[in-house]
N, C-alpha and C positions, 0 to 999 in steps of 0.2 A: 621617618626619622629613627636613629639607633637610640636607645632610651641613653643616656649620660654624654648625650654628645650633639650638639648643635650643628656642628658641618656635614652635607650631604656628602657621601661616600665620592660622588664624581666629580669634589670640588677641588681644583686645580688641574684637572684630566686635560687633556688637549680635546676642544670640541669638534675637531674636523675628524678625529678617531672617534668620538663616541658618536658622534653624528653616523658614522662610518658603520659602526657596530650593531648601532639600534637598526638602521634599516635594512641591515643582513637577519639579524635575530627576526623584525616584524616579515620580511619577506618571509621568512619559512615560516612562521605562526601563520600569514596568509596563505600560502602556500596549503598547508597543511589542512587548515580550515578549508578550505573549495576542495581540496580532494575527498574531505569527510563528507560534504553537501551531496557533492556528486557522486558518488557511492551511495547514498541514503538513497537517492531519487533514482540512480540505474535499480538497486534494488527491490523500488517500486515496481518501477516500468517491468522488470522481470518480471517479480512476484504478481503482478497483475493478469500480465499478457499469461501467463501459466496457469493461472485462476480461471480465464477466460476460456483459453483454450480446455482446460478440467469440466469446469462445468457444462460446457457445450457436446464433451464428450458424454458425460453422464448423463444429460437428457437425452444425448440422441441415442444412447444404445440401450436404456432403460425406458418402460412406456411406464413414467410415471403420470399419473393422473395428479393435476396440480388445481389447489381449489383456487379461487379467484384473487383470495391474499397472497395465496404461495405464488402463484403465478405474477402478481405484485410486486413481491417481494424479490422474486428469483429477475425478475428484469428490472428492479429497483437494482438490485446490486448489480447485475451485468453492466448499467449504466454508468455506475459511480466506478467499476474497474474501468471502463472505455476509457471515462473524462479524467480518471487517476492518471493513465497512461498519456494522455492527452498533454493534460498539464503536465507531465514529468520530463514530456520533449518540447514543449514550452521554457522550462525552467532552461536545457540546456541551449537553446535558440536563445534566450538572453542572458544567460551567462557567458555565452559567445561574445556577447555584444557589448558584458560589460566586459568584459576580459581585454577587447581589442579598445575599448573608452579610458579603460585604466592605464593601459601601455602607452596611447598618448599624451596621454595627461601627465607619463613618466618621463616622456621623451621629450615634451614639452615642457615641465621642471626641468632637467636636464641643460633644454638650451635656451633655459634663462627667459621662453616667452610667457611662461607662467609664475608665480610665488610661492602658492601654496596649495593642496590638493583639494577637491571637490568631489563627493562621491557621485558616480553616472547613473544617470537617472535608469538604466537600463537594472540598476542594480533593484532597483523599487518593483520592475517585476518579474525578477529572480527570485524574492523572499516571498510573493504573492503567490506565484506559480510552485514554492516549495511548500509551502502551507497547503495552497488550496491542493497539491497531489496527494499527502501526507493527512490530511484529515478526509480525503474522500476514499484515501485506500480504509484508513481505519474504519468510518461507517461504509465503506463494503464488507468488509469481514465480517462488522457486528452482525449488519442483515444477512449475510451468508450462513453465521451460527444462528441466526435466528430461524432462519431457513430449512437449516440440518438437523435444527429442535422440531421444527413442525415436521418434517418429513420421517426421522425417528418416532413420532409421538402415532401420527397417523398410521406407518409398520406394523406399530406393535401392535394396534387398535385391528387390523386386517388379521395377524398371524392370532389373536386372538379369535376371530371370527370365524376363522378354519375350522378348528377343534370341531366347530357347534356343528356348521354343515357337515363335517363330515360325519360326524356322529350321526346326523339328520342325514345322511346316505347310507351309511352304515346299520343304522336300526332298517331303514328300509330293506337291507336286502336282507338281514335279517327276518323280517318279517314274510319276505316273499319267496326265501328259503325254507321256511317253516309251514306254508301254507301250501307249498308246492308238493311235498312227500302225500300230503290228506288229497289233491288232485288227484294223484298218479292213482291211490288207491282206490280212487270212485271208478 
């Protein structure tokens, strides 16, 4: 309500015009909403199927040595990007379905064999199927960084270890260069 004023703004309006207006205005709010869902979830389904194909490519041209968690962890995630992408073409299998549920339901208001709207049950796992892609791409990434922390941590543990060996090659030849000239002179 407008604060010093009692009557609503659309009081004396003609109701078959505002009737008219509101379901132009909520058609593009709906509208507008499903285009955003579906973008989020292609998104997904990209950034997944891309993750997958990445990482498959990094193991296989890299011979990394994976310890028992890493190796865990790295098919922990592979998993939850498969079932991300899974559920992402899920979502749009029943978004189909409510899509073509809701146009009856319009055409059916329309000629009078219905009253009032009803949401399609398809729509219950549309929200299911956007959740459950949306929270499993997220715990892929986490364990993906969690992944790229242990594999960085273990690197550096290796490029450290270099130094020693080679210095433990290096004094050796050292020493077997020094002992070589007192040979020669024997």
């Amino acid at each position: 309500m407008i604060a010093g004023s009692d009557a609503h703004p659309l009081e004396g309006s003609d109701p078959d015009k505002c009737y008219e207006i509101m379901m132009a205005e909520r058609a593009t709010l709906i509208s507008a909403r499903r285009e955003s869902e579906d973008n989020l979830i292609k998104n997904i389904i990209t950034l997944s199927s891309g993750l997958i194909a990445l990482m498959a490519g990094f193991v296989g041209q890299l011979s990394v040595d994976f310890s028992i968690v890493e190796l865990g962890l790295f098919s922990f995630s592979m998993g939850t990007l498969v079932t991300a992408v899974i559920a992402g073409m899920a979502e749009s299998y029943f978004s189909s379905k409510a899509y073509l549920a809701q146009q009856v339901m319009v055409e059916d208001f329309f000629s009078r064999k219905i009253s009032d709207f009803s949401e399609p049950k398809a729509n219950k796992f549309v929200r299911i199927s956007q959740i459950t892609s949306f929270v499993l791409f997220v715990i892929a990434l986490i364990s993906l960084a969690t992944l790229a922390v242990s594999l960085a941590k273990d690197n550096s543990n290796v490029r450290q270890a270099e130094p020693t060996s080679s210095s433990a090659t290096s004094a050796t030849s050292a020493t077997t260069a020094s002992s070589s000239p007192s040979t020669i002179e024997d």
